[in-house]
VOBA-1610 file (N, C-alpha, C; in pm, whole numbers, padded with zeros to 5 digits, always signed):
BEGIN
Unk+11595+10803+09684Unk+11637+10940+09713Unk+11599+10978+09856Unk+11708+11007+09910Unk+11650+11042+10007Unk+11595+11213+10034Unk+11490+11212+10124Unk+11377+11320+10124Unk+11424+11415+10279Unk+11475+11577+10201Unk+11555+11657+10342Unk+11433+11682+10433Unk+11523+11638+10553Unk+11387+11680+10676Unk+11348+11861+10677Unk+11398+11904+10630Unk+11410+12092+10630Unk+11450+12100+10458Unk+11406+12203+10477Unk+11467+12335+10350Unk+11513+12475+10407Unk+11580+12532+10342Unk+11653+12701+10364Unk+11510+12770+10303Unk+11470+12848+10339Unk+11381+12996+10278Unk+11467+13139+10316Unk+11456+13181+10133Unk+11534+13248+10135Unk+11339+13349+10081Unk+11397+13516+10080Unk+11342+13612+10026Unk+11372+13745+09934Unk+11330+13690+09809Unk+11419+13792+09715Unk+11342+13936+09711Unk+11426+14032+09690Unk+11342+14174+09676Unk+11346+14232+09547Unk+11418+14157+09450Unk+11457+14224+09304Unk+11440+14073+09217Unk+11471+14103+09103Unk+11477+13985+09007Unk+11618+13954+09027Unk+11696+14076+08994Unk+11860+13998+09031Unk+11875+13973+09150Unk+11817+14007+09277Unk+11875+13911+09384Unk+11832+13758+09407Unk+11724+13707+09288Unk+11669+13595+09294Unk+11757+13556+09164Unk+11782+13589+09110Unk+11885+13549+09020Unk+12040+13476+09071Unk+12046+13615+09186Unk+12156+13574+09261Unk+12151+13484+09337Unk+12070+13462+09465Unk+12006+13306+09490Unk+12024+13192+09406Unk+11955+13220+09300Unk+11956+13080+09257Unk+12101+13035+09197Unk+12214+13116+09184Unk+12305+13060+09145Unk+12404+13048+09233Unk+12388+13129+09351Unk+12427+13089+09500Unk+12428+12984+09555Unk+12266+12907+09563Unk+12195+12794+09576Unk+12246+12669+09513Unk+12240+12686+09395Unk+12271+12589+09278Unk+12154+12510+09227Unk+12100+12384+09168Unk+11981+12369+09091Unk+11928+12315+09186Unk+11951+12306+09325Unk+11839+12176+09414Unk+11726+12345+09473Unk+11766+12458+09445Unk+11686+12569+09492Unk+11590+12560+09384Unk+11467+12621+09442Unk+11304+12615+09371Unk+11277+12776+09375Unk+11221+12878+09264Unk+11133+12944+09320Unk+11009+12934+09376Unk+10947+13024+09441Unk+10790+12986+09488Unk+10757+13144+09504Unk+10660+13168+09431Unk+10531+13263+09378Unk+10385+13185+09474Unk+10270+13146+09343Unk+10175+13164+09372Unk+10144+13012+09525Unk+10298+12927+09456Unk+10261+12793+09555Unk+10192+12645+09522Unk+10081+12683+09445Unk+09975+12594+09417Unk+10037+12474+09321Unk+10128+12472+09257Unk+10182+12352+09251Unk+10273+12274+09308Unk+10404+12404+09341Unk+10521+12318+09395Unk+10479+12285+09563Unk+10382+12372+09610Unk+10331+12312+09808Unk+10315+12175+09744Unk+10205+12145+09677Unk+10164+11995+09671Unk+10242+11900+09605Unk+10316+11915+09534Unk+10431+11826+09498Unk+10536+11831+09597Unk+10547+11907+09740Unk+10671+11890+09810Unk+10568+11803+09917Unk+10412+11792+09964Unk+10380+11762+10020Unk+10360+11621+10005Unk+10344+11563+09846Unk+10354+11392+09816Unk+10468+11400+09779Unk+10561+11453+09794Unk+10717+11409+09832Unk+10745+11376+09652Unk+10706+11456+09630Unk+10731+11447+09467Unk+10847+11570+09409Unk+10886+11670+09509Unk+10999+11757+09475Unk+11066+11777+09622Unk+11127+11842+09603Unk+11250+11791+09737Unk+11353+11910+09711Unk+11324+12029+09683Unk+11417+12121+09717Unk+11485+12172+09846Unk+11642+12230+09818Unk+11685+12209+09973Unk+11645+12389+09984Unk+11661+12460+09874Unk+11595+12624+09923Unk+11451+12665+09873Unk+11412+12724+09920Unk+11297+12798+09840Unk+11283+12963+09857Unk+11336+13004+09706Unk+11352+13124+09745Unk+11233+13233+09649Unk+11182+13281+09798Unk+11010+13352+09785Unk+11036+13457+09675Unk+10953+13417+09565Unk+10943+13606+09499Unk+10813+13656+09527Unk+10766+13684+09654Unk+10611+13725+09587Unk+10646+13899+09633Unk+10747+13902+09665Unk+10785+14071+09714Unk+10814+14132+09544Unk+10832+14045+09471Unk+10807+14115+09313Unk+10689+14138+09253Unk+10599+14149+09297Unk+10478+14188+09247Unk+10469+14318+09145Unk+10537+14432+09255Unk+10570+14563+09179Unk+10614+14552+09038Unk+10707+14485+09019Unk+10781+14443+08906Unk+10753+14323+08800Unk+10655+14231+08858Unk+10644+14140+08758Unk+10487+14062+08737Unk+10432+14175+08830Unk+10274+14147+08781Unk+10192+14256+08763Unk+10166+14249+08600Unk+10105+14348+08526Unk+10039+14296+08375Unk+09918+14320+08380Unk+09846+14262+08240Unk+09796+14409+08135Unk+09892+14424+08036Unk+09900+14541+07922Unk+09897+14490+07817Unk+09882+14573+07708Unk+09907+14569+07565Unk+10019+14712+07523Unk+10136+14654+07474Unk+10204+14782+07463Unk+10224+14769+07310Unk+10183+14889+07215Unk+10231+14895+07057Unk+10147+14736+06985Unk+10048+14694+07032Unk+09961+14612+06963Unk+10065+14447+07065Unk+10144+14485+07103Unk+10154+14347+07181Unk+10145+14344+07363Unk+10056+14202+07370Unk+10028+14138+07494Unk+10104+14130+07561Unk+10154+14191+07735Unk+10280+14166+07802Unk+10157+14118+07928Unk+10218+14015+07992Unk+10159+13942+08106Unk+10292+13903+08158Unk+10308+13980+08307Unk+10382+13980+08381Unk+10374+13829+08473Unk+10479+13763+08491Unk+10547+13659+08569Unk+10428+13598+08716Unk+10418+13751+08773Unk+10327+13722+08874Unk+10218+13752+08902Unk+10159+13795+08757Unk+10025+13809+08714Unk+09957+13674+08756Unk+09816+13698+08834Unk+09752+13601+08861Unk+09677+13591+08800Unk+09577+13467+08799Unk+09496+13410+08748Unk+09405+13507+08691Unk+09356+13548+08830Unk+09223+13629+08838Unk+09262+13793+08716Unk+09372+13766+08720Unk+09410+13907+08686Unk+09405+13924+08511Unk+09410+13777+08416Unk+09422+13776+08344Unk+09240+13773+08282Unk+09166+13705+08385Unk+09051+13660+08356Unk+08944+13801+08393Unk+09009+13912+08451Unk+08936+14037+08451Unk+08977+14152+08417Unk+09097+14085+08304Unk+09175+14253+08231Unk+09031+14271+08112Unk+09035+14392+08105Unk+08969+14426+08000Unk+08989+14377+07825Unk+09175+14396+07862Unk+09218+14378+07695Unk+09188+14248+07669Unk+09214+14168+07751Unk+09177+14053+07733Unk+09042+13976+07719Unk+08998+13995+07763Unk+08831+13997+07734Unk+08823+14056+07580Unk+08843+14168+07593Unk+08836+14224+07429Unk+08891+14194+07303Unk+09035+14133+07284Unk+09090+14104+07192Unk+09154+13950+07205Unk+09208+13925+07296Unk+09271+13777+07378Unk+09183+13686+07412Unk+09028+13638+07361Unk+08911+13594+07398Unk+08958+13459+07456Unk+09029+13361+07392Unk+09056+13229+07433Unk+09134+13268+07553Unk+09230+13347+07643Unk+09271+13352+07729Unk+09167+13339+07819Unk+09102+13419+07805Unk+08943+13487+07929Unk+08902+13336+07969Unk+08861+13240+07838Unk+08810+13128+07811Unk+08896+13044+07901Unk+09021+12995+07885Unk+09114+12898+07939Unk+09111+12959+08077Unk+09104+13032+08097Unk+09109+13102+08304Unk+08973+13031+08321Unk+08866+13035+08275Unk+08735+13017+08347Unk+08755+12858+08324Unk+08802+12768+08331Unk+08824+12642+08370Unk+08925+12602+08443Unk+08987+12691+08484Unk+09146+12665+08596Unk+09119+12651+08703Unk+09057+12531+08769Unk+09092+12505+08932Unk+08983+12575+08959Unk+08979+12685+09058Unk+08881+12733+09137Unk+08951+12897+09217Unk+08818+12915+09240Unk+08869+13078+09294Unk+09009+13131+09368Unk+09001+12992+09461Unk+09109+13020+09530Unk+09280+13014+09460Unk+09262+12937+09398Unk+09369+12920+09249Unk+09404+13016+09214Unk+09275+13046+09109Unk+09286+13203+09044Unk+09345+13304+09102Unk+09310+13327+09258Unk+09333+13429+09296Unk+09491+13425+09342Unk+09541+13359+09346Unk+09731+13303+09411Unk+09785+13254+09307Unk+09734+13188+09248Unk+09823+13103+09134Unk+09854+13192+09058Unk+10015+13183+08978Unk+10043+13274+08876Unk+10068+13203+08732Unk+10057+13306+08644Unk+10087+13280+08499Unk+10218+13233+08484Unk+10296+13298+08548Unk+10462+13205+08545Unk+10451+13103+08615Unk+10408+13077+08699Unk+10369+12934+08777Unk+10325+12849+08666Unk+10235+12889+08599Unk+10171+12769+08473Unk+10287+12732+08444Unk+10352+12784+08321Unk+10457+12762+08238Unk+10574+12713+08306Unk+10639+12774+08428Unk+10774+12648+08500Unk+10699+12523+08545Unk+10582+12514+08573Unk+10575+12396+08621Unk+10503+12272+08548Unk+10502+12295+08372Unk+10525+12277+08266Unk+10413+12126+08284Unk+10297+12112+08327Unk+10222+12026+08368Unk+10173+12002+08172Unk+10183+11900+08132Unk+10128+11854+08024Unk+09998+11874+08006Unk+09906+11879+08121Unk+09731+11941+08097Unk+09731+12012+08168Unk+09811+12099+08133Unk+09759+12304+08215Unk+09697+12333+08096Unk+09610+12408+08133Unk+09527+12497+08000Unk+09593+12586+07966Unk+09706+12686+08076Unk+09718+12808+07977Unk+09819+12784+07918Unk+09914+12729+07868Unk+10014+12715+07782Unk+09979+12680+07662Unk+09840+12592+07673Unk+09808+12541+07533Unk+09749+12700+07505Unk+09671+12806+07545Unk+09621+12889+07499Unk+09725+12952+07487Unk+09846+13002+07520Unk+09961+13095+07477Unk+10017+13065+07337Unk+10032+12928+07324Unk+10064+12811+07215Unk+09974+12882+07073Unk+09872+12887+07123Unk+09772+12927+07025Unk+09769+13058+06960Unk+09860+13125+07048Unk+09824+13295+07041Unk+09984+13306+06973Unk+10063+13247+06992Unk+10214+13249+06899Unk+10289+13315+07013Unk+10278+13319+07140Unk+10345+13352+07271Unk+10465+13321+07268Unk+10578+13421+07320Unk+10707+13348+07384Unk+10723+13406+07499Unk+10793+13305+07595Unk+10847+13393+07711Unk+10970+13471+07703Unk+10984+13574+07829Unk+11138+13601+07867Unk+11173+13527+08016Unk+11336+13505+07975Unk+11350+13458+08101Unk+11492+13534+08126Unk+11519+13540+08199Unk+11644+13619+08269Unk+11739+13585+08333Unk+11905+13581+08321Unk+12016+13533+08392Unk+12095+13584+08433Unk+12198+13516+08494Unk+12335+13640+08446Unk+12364+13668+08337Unk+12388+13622+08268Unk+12371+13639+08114Unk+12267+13721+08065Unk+12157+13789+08109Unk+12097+13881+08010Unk+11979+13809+07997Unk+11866+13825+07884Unk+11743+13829+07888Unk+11748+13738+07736Unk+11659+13662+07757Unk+11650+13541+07601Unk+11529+13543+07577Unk+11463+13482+07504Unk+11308+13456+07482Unk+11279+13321+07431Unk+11185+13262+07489Unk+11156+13112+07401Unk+11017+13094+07365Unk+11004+13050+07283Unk+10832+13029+07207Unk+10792+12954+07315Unk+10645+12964+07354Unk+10554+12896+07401Unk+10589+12736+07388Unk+10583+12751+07274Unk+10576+12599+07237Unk+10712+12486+07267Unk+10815+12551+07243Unk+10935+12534+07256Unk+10960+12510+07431Unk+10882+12562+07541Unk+10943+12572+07655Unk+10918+12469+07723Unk+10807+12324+07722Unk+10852+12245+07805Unk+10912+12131+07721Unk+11018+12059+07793Unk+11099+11948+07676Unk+11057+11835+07730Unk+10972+11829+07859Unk+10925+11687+07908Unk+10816+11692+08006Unk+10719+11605+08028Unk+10660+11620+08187Unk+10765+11678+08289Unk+10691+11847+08337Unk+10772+11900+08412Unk+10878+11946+08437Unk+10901+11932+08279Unk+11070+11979+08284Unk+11071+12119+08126Unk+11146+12181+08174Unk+11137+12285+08078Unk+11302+12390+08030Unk+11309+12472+07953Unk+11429+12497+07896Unk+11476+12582+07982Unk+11371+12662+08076Unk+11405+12746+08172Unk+11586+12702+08265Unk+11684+12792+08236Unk+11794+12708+08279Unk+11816+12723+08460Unk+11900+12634+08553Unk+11859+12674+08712Unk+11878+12829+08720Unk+11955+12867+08692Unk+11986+13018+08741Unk+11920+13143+08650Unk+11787+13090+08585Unk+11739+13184+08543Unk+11601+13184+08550Unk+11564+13283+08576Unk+11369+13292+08651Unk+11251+13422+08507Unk+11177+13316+08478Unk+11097+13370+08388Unk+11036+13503+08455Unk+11016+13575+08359Unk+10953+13740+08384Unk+10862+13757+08340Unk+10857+13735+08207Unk+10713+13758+08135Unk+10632+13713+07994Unk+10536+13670+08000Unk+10492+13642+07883Unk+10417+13705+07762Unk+10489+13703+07611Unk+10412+13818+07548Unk+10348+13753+07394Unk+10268+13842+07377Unk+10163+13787+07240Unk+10153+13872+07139Unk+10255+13882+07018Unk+10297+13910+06969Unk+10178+14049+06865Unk+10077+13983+06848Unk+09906+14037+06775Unk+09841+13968+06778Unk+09712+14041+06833Unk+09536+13994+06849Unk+09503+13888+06702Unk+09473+13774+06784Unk+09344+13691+06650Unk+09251+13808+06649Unk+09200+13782+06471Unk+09048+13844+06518Unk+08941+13805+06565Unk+08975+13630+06572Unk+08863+13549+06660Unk+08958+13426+06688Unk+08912+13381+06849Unk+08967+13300+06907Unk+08877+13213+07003Unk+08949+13072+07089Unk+08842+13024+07123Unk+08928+12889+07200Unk+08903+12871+07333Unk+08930+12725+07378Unk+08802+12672+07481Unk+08839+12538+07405Unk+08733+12433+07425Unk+08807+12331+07564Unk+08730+12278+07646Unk+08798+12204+07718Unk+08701+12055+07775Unk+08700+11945+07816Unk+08661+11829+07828Unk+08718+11816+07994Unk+08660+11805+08123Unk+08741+11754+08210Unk+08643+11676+08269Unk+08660+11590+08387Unk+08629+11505+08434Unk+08518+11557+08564Unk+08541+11666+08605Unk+08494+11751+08726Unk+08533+11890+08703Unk+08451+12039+08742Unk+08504+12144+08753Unk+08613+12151+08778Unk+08726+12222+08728Unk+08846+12246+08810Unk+08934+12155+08782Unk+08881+12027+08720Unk+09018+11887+08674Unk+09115+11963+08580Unk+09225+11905+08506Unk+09327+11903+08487Unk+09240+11825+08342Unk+09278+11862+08208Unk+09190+11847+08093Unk+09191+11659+08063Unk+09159+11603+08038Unk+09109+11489+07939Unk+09144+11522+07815Unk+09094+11600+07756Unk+09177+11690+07669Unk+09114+11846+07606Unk+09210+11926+07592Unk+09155+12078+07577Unk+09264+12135+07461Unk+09192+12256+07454Unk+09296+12316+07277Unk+09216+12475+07269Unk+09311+12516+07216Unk+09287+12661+07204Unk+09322+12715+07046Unk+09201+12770+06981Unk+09232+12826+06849Unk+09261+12976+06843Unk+09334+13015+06752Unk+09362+13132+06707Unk+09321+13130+06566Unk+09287+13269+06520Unk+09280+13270+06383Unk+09258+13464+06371Unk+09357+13430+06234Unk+09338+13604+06177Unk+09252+13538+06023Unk+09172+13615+06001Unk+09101+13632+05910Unk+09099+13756+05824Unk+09081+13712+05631Unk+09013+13881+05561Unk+08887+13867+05560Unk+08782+13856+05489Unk+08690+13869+05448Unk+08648+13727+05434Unk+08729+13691+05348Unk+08645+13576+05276Unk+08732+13465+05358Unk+08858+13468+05354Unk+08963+13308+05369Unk+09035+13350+05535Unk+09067+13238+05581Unk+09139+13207+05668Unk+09329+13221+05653Unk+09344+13372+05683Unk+09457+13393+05646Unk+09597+13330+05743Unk+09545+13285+05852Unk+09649+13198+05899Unk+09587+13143+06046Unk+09633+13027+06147Unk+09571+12972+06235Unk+09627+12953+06305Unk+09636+12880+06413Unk+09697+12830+06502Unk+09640+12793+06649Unk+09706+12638+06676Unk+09606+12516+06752Unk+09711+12514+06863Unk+09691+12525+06994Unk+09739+12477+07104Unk+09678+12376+07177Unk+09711+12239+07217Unk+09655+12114+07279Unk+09710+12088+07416Unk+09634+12043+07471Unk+09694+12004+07597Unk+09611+11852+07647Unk+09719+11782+07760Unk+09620+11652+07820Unk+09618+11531+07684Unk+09690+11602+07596Unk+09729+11472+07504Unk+09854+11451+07431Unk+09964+11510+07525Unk+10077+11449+07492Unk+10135+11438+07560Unk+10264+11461+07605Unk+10393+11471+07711Unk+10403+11559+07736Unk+10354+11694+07646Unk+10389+11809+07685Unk+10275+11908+07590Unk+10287+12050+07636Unk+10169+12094+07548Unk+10227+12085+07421Unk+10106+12100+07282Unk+10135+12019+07172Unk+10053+12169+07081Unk+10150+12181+06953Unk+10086+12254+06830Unk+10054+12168+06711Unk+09953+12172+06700Unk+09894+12089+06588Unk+09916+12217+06455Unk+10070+12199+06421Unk+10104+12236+06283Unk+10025+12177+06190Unk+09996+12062+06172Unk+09923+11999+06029Unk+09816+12056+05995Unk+09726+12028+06105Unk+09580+12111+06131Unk+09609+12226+06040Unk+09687+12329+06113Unk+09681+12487+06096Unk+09678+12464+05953Unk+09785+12374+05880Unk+09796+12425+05696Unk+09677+12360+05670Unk+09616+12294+05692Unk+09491+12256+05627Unk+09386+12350+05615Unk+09405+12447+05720Unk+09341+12524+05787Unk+09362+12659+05678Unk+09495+12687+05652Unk+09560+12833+05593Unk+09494+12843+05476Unk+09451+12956+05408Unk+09414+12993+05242Unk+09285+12929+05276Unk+09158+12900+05328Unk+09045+12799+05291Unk+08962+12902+05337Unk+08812+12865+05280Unk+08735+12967+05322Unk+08672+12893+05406Unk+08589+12918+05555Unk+08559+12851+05633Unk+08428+12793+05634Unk+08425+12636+05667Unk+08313+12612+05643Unk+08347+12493+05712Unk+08188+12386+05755Unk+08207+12263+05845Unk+08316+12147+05776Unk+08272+12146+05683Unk+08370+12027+05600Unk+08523+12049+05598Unk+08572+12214+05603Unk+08711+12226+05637Unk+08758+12224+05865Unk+08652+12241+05913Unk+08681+12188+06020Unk+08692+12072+06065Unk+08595+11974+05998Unk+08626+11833+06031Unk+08762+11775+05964Unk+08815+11825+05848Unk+08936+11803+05773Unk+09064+11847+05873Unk+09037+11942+05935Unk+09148+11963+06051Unk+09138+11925+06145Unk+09049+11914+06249Unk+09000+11818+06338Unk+09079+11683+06309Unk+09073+11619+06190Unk+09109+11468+06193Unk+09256+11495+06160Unk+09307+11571+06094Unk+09451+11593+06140Unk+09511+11608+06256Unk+09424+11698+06331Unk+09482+11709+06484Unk+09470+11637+06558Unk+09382+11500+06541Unk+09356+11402+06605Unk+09448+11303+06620Unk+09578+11338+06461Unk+09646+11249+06447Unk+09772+11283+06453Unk+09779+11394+06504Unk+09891+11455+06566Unk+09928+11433+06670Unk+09801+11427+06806Unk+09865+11417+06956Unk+09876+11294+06970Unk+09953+11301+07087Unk+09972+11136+07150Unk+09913+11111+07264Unk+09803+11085+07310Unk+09798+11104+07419Unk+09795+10962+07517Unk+09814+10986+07639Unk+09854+10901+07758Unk+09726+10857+07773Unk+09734+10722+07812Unk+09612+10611+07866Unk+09658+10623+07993Unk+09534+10654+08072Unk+09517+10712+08220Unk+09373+10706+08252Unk+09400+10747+08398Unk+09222+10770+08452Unk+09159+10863+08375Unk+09218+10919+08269Unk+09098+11050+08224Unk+09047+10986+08107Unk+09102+10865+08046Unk+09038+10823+07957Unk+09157+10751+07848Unk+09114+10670+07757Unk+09196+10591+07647Unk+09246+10694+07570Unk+09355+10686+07447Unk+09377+10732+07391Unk+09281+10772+07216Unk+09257+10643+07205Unk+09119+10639+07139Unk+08985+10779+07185Unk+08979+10782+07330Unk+08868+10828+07356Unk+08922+11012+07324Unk+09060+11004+07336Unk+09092+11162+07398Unk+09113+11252+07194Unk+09170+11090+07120Unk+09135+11140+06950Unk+08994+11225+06956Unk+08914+11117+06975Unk+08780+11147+06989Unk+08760+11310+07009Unk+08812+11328+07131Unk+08753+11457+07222Unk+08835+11562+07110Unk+08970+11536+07054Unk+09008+11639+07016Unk+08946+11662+06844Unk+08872+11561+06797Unk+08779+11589+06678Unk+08680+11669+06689Unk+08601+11642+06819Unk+08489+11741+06859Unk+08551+11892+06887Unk+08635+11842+06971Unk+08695+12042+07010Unk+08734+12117+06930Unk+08806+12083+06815Unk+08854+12148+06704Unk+08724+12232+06618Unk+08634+12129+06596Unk+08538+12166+06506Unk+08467+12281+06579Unk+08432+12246+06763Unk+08351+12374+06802Unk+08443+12504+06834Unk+08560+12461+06840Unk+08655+12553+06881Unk+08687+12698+06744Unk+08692+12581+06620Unk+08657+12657+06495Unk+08530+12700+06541Unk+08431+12697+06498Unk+08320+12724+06440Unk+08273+12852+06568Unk+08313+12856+06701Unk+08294+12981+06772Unk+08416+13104+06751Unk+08544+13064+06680Unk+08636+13151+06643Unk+08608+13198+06500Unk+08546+13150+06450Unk+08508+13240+06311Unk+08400+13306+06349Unk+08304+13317+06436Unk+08207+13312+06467Unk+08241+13447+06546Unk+08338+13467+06626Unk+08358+13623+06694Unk+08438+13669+06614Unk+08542+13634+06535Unk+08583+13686+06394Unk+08481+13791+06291Unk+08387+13731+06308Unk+08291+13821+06216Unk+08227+13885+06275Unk+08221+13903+06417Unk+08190+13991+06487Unk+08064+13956+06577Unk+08051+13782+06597Unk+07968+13742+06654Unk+07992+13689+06818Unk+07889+13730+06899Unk+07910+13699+07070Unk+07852+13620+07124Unk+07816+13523+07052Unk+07764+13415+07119Unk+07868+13300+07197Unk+07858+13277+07303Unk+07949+13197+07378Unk+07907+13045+07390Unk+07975+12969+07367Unk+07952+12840+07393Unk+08069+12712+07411Unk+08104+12677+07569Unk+08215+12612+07561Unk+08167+12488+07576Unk+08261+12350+07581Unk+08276+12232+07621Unk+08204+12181+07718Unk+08156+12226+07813Unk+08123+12193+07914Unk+07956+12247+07927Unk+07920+12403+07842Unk+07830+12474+07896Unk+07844+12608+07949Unk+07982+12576+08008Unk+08032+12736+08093Unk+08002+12849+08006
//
């Protein structure tokens, strides 16, 4: 392939004039927000767009962290930092708070956006597996009008996602609060890209585990819901012996890639341990307990 000595920069001031761009453009055009992935993939010559057309003049419009009528709206160009010092989130969204405090580093946080995670559909990003967890879908926007796709549903490959060229994600929403939640993560160095990581949700009554839900990342092709887990998980009253019972389901769910972060063997491993502590601190603020304890120490 050959690699263009230049690109066009274009600057949108609305969502539809970046709408309009990109279908002006046609699919070799990129958006660019926070930067932090697509700079360094154009810099090892790993993407090769001939436009790049800037939204960060949408801020007004597409970065904002609320709860409206009991659901989570996290705007497009909501940053890092922004998710990791909303209040609601801290308060009810606990595994979000959690998955930010292992993302890269300050400077990240502070530029990188939440729609940036999700288009650039990296198989070990943390926050998709935590959206995954929370029963998230996005919106994305076209000529055609406004669609929505589950979390889970939105990337179909390393880096590739359902997002179509001429349509640019807006926002991501979470439908109702777990009453306790929780992600665990394993990396190689502060700031790495997971070995492997997962994010629990859970609504609880009293006594039983009225429903769950597991987001994985860093052990498949793409982020991964450990459905099996969850039913093992549904109707049970909680206790260690039903976490290790899901744990080894979810172990045998992902697939994960043999790489520098470790065997596939080793990353089963990691996701037996995470499950169990990932449970056992989400029932644990479920009942109204604040003790913090992640993967690492953090």
């Amino acid at each position: 392939m050959q690699v263009p000595a230049q690109f066009d920069y274009e600057v949108a001031t609305s969502v539809e004039e970046a709408i309009e761009l990109l279908q002006r453009h046609g699919p070799e055009a990129r958006l660019l927000a926070g930067g932090h992935s697509l700079i360094p993939m154009m810099k090892l010559r790993l993407a090769f767009p001939e436009v790049l057309i800037d939204i960060h003049e949408l801020d007004g419009d597409l970065r904002f962290v609320r709860e409206d009528d009991g659901t989570l709206r996290v705007g497009a160009l909501a940053r890092h930092k922004d998710l990791l010092e909303s209040p609601v989130v801290r308060e009810r969204y606990t595994l979000l708070a959690d998955a930010e405090k292992f993302i890269a580093d300050p400077l990240v946080r502070n530029m990188g956006t939440v729609g940036g995670s999700f288009a650039h559909a990296d198989p070990s990003e943390d926050l998709p597996a935590a959206f995954v967890a929370l029963g998230a879908e996005v919106v994305v926007r076209g000529p055609n009008g406004e669609r929505t796709i589950a979390v889970e549903d939105l990337a179909t490959g390393p880096f590739e996602t359902a997002i179509e060229p001429d349509e640019i994600l807006t926002e991501a929403r979470v439908p109702r609060a777990p009453h306790g939640s929780s992600y665990f993560k394993v990396e190689r160095r502060a700031g790495d890209y997971a070995s492997a990581a997962l994010g629990v949700a859970l609504w609880m009554n009293e006594e039983e585990i009225e429903d769950a839900r597991i987001g994985m990342c860093g052990v498949g092709s793409t982020t991964l819901r450990a459905r099996e887990a969850e039913e093992v998980l549904r109707g049970q009253k909680p206790d260690e012996e039903l976490y290790k019972r899901a744990a080894e389901r979810a172990a045998q769910e992902c697939d994960p890639p043999d790489d520098a972060r470790g065997t596939p063997e080793y990353k089963r491993d990691l996701v037996r341990v995470l499950v169990v502590r990932a449970m056992e601190q989400a029932v644990s603020r479920a009942r109204g307990g604040t003790e913090d304890r992640t993967a690492d120490g953090r």
